[in-house]
C-alpha positions in Angstrom: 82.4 108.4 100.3 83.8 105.4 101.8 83.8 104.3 105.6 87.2 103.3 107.8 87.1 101.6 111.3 89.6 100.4 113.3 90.6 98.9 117.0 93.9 98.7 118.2 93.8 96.6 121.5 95.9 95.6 124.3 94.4 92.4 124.1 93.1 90.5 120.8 90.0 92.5 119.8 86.4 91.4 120.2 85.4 90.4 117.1 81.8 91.5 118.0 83.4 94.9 118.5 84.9 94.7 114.5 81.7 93.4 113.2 79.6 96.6 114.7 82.1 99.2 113.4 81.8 97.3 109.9 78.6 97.8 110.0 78.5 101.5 110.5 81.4 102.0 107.7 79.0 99.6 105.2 76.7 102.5 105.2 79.8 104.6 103.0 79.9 101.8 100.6 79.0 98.8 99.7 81.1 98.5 96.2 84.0 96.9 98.2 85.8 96.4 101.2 89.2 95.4 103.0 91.3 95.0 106.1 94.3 95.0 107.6 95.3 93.0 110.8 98.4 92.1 112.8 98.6 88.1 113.4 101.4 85.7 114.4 103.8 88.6 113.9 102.8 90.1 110.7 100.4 92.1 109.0 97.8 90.7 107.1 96.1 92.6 104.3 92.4 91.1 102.5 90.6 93.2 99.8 87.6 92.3 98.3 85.0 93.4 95.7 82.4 93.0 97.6 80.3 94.7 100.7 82.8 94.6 104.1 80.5 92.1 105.9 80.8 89.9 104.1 84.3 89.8 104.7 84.4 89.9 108.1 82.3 86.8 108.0 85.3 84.7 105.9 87.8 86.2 108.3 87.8 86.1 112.0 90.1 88.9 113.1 89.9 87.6 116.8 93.6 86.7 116.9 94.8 90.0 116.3 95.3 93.3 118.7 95.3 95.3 116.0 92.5 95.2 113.2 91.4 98.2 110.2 89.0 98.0 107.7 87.7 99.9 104.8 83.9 100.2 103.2 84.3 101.5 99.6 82.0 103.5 97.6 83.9 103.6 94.2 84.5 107.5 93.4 88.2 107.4 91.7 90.2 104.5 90.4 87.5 101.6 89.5 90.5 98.8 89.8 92.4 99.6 93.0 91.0 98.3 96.1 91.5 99.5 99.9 93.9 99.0 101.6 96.5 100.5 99.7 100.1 99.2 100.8 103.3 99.7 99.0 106.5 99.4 100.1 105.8 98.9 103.6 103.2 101.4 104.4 99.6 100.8 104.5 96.3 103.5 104.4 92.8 103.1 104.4 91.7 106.4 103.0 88.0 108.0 103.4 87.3 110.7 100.8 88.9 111.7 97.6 92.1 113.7 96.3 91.0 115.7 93.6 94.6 116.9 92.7 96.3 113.5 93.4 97.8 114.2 89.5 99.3 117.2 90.3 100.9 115.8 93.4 102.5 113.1 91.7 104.0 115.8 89.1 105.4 117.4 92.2 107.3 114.7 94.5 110.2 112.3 93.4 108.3 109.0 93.8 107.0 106.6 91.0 103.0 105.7 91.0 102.3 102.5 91.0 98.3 102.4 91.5 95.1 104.0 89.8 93.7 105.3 92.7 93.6 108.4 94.1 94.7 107.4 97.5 98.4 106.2 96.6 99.3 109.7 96.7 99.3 110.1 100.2 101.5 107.1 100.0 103.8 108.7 97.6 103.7 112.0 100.1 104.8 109.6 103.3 108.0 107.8 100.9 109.0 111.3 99.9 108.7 112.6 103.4 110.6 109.7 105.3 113.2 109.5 102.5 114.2 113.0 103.6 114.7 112.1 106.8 111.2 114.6 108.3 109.7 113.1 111.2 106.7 111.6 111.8 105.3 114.6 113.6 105.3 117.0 110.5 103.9 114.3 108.1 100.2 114.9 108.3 100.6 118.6 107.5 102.6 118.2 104.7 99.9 115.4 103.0 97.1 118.0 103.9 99.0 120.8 102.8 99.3 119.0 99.3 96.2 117.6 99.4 93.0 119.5 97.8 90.0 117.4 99.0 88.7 115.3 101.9 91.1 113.1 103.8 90.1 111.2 106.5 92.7 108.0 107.0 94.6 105.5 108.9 98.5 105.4 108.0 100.0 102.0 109.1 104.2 102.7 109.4 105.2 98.7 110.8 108.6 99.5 110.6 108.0 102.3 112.5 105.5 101.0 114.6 103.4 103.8 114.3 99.9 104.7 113.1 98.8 107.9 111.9 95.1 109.2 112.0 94.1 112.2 110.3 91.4 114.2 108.7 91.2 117.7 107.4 87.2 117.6 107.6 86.7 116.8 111.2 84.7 113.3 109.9 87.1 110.8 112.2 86.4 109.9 115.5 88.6 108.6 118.0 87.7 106.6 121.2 89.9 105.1 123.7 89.0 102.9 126.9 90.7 100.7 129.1 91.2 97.6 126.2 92.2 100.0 123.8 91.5 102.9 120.7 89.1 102.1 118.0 88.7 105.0 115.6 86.0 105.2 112.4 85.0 107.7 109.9 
């Protein structure tokens, strides 16, 4: 399994805070890692085949108010890395989609990626194509979905970030700077 983390801040994050969250997440998987943060106006996306701390020491994330990462332990799709973002959404994704071929045979929306995590992707384009709200979207990807999800589902154009799990391993925390959340 893989580990997400992430802090969404009022202010720009303590990058102390990021580094002891990555830590926790490393213990998932070590096979490779990425983030996502939100600086000088846009988001910013770093993958990287190698252990998450060590990416967090080539970026400092200090800057941003809003900052997500992924630990990977390599179970499905071997060339893929986390984050996965396509066409304006991006996920960080904890688990594995064991039936991510048959939802891809089921929705109106071209796969791009090997990995198994796309399809909740492919889900979210069909879903806001049709004009559903945002509300209903994480029932409809779990009701698709056989397997573990725990994940992070950035919407910019929205504005909006989703956080979900069908297997109760995501926690949330929120304080006066802010919510982090890891898995």
């Amino acid at each position: 399994m893989c580990g997400i983390f992430g802090l969404i801040s009022a202010v720009a994050v303590d990058n102390r805070k990021v580094q002891r969250l990555a830590n926790h997440a490393r213990q998932r998987g070590r096979d490779s890692s990425g983030l996502i943060f939100f600086e000088n106006t846009k988001y910013v996306v770093k993958r990287a085949d190698h252990d998450i701390k060590n990416l967090i020491a080539k970026k400092n994330c200090t800057n941003s108010q809003l900052v997500m990462g992924h630990s990977r332990l390599i179970t499905n799709g071997l060339s893929d890395n986390q984050p996965v973002v396509r066409d304006g959404l991006c996920l960080i994704h904890n688990g594995i989609i064991v039936n991510h071929e048959d939802i891809w045979k089921n929705i109106d929306v071209e796969r791009k990626f090997e990995i198994d995590s796309e399809a909740i992707i492919g889900v979210t384009i069909q879903h806001l194509s049709e004009g559903a709200g945002l509300e209903d979207l994480p029932a409809r990807i779990l009701a698709l979905s056989k397997g573990t999800i725990s994940c992070a589902l950035a919407i910019p154009r929205e504005g909006k970030l989703l956080i979900f799990s069908n297997n109760g391993s995501i926690y949330v925390a929120m304080n006066e700077e802010g919510i982090c959340f890891s898995s």
